[in-house]
C-alpha positions in Angstrom: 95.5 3.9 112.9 97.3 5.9 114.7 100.5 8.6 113.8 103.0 6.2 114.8 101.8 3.6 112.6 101.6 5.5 109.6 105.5 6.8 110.2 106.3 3.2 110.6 104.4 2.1 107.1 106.2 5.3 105.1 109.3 4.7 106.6 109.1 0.5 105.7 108.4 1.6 102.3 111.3 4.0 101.9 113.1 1.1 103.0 111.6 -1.5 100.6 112.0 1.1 97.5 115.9 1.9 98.5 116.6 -1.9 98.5 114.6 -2.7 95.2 114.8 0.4 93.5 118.4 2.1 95.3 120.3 -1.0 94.3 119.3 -1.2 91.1 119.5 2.8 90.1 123.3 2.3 91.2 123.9 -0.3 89.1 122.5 1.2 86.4 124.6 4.1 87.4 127.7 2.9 87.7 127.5 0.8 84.1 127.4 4.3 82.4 129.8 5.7 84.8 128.1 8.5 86.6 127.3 9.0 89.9 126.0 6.1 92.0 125.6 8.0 95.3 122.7 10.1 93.3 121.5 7.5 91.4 120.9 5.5 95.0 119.1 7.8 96.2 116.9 8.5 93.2 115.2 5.0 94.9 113.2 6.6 97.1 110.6 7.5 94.7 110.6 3.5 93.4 109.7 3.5 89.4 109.7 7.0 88.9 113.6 7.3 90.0 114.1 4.3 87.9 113.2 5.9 84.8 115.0 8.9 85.6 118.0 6.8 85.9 117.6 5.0 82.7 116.7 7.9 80.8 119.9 10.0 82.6 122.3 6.6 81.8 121.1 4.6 78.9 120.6 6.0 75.2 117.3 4.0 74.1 117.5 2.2 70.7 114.3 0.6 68.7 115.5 -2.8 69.7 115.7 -2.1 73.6 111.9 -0.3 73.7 110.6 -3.0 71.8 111.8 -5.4 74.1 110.3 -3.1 76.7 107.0 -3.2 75.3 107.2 -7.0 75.3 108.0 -7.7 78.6 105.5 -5.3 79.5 102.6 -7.0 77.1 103.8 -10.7 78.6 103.8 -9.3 82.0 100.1 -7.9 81.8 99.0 -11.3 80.3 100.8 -13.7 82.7 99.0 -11.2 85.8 95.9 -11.3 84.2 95.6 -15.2 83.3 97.1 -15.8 87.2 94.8 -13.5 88.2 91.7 -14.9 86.2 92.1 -18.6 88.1 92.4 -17.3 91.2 96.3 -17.7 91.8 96.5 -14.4 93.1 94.5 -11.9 94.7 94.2 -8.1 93.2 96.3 -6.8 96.5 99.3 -9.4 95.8 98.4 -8.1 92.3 100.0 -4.8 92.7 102.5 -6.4 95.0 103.8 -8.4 92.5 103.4 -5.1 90.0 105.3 -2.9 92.2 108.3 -5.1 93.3 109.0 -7.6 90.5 106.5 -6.3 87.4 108.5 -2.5 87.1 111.8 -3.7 87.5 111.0 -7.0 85.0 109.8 -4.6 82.6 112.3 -1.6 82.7 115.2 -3.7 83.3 114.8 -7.1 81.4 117.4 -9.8 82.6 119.2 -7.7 84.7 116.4 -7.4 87.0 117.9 -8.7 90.3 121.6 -7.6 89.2 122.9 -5.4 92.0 126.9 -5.4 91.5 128.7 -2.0 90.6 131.3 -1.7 88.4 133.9 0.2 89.4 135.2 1.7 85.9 138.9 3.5 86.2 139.6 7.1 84.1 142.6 6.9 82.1 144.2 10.6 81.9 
């Protein structure tokens, strides 16, 4: 594989994360009114800027980890039974994981929610 390729493969990932990730840190961003253009950004590292976000913009409560941990114990499950039949293959696996797993489990039902809300100051 040459140079090329691998520049190609990092750059289609930075690409990937920014829509997935990007999106979503901004809308996360802009519900707590702060700063979107950052919070976009923060997609580039994928999960890890996701959790930055949420821990910059949401103030965690019992009720909103536990949920956490039970998307994240139904998740693990639902891979592994799919897994264990032969639905899917361990590389579509971490696919699945990466893409649609994180985001499932960090963001609950707004997972594919992408709108920002534009919230005004009153001075």
């Amino acid at each position: 594989m040459g140079a090329s390729q691998i520049l190609l493969i990092i750059l289609f990932s930075f690409v990937l994360n920014l829509t997935v990730y990007g999106l979503a840190n901004r809308n996360i961003a802009s519900n707590a009114n702060r700063n979107t253009k950052n919070a976009f950004w923060l997609g580039i590292i994928g999960p890890l800027g996701m959790v930055i976000c949420l821990f910059k913009s949401v103030k965690p409560n019992w009720k909103k980890v536990l949920f956490g941990i039970g998307r994240f114990i139904l998740w693990a499950i639902l891979v592994q039974v799919l897994g264990e039949l032969n639905i899917i293959t361990e590389a579509f696996k971490s696919i699945l994981l990466y893409f649609i797993g994180l985001p499932l489990i960090l963001r609950g039902q707004n997972i594919f929610n992408y709108s920002v809300v534009k919230k005004r100051l009153e001075v």
